[in-house]
N, CA, C and O atoms as a DFTB+ gen file, in Angstrom:
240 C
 N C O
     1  1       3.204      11.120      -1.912
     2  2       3.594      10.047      -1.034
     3  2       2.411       9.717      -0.138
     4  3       1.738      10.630       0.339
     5  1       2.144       8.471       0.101
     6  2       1.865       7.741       1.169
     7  2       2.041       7.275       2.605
     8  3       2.491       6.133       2.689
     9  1       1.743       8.016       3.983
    10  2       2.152       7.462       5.069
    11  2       0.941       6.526       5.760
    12  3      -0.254       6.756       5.576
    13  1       1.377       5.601       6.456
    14  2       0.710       4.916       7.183
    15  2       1.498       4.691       8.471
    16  3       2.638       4.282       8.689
    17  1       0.577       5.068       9.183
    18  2       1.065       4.968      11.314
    19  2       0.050       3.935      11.379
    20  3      -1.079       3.907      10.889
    21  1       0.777       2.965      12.190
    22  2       0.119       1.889      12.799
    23  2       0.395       1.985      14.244
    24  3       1.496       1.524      14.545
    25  1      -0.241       2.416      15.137
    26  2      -0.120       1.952      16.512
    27  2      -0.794       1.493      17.107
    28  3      -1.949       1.310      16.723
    29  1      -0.356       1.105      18.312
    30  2      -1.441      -0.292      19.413
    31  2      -2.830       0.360      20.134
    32  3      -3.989      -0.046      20.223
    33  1      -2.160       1.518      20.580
    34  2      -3.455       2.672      21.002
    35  2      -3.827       3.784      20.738
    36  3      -3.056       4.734      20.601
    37  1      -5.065       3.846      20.625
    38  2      -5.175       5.398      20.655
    39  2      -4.467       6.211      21.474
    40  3      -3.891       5.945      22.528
    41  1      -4.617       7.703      20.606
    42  2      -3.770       8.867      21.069
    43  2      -2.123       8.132      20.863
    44  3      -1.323       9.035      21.106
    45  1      -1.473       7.017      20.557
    46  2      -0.096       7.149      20.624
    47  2       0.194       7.370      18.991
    48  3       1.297       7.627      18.508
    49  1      -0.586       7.268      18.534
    50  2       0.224       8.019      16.886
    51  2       0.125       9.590      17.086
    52  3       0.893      10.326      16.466
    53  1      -0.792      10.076      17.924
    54  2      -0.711      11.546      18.209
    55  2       0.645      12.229      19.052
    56  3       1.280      13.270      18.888
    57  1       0.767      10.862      20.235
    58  2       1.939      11.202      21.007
    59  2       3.377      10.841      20.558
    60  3       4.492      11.260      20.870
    61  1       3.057      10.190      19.968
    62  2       4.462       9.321      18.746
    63  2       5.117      10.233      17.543
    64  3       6.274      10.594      17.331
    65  1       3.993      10.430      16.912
    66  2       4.211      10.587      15.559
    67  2       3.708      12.039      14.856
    68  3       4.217      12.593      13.882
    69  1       2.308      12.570      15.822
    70  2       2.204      14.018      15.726
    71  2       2.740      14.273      14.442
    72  3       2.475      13.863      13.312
    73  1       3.919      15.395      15.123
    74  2       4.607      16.006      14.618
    75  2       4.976      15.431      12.867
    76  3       4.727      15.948      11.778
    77  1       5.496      14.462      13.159
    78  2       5.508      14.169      11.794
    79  2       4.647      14.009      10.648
    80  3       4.921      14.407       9.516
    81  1       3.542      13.379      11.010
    82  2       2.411      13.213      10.205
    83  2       1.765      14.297      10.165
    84  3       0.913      14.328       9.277
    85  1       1.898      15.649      11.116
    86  2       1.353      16.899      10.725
    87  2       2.700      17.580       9.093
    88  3       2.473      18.437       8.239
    89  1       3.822      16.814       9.280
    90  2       4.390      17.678       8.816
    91  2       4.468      17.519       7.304
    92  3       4.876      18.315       6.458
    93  1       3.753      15.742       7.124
    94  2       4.169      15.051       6.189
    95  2       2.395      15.793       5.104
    96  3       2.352      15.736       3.875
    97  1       1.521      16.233       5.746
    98  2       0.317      16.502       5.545
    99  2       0.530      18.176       4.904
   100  3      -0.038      18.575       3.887
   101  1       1.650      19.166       5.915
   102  2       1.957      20.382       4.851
   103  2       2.512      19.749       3.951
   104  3       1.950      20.229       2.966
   105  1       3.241      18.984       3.559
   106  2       4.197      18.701       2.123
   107  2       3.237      18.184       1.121
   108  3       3.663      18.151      -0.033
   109  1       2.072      17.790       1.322
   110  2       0.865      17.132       0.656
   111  2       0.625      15.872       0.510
   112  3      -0.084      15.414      -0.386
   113  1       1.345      15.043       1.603
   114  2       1.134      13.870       1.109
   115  2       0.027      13.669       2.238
   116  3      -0.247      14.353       3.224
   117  1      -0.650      12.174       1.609
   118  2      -1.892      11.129       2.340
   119  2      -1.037      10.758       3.616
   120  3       0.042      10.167       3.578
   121  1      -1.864      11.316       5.061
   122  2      -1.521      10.080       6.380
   123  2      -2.373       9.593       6.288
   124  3      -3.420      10.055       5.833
   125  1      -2.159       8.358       6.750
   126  2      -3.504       7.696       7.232
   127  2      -3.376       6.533       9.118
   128  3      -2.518       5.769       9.563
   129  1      -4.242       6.851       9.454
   130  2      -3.653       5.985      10.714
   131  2      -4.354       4.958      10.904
   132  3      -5.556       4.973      10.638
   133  1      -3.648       3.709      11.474
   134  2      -4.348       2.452      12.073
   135  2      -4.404       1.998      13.170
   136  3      -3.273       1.866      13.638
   137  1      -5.432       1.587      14.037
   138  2      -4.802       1.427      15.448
   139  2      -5.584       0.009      15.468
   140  3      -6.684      -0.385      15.081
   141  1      -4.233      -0.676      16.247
   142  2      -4.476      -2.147      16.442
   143  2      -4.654      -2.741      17.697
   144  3      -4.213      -3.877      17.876
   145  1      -5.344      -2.028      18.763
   146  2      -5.286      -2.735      19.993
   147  2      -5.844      -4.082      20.107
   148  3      -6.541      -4.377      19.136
   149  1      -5.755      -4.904      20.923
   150  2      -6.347      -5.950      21.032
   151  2      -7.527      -6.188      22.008
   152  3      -8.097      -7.276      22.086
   153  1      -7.955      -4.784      22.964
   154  2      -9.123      -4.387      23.680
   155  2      -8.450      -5.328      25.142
   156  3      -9.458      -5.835      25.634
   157  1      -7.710      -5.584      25.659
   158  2      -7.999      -6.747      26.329
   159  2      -6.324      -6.994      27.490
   160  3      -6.222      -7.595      28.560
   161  1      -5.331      -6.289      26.727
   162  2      -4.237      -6.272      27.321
   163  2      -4.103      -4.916      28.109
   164  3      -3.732      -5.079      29.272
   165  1      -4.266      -3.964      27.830
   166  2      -4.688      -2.942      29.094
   167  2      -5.688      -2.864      30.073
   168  3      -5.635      -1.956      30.904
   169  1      -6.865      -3.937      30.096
   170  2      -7.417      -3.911      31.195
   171  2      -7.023      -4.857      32.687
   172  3      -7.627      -5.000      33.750
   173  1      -5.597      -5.440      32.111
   174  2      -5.312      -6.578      33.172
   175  2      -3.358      -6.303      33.268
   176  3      -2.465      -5.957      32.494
   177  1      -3.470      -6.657      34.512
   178  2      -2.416      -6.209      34.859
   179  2      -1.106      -7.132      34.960
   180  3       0.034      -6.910      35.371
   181  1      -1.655      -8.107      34.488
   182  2      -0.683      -9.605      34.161
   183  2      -1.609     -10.164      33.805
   184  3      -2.811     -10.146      34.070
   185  1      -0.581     -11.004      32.773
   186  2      -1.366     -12.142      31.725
   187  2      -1.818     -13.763      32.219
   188  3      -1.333     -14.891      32.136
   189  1      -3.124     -13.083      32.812
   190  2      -3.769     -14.325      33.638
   191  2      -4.450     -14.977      32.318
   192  3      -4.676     -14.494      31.209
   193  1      -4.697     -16.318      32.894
   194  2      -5.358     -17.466      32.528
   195  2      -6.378     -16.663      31.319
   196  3      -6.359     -16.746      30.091
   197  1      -7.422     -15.712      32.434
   198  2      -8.411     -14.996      31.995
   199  2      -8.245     -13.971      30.067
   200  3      -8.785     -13.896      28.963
   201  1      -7.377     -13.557      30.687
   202  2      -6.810     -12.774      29.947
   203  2      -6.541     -13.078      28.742
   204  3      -6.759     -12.416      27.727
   205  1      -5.887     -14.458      28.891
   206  2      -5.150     -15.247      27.954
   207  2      -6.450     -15.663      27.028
   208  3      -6.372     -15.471      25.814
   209  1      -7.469     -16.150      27.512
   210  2      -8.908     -16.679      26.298
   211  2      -9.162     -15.580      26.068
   212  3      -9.321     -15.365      24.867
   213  1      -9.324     -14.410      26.969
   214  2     -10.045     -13.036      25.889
   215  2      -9.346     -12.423      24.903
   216  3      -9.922     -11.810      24.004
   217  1      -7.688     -12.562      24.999
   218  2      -7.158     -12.612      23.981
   219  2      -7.211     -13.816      22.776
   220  3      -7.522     -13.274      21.716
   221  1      -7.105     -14.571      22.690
   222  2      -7.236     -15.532      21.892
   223  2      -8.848     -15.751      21.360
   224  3      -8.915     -16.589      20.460
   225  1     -10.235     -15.110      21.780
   226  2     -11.109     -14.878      21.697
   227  2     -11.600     -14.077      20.543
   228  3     -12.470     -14.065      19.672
   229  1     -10.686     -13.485      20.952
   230  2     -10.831     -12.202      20.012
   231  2      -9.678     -11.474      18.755
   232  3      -9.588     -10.360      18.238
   233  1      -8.550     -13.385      18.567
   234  2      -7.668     -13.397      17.366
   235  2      -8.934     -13.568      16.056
   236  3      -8.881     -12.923      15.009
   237  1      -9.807     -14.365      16.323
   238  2     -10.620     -14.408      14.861
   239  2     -11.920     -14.258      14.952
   240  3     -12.616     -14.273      13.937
């Protein structure tokens, strides 16, 4: 089998999912993890103006 963890930040597939993906790794199957942050929504503390182009900046 095949697992794939996708989460938004680092360390939360560790704090999330750990356990499981350690457990899924004794049984022999492939984890693999992805992390998708967008760099840009944890440095601001509401979704200002600012915020809003560095997100959209950095869709493509």
């Amino acid at each position: 089998m095949s697992v794939l963890c996708v989460v938004p930040h680092p360390d939360d597939e560790v704090l999330g999912a750990g356990a499981t993906m350690a457990r899924h790794v004794e049984d022999g199957d492939e984890v693999h993890v992805c992390i998708l942050p967008d760099g840009v929504t944890s440095r601001y503390d509401e979704r200002t103006k600012e915020a809003e182009a560095e997100i959209e900046q950095r869709r493509y």
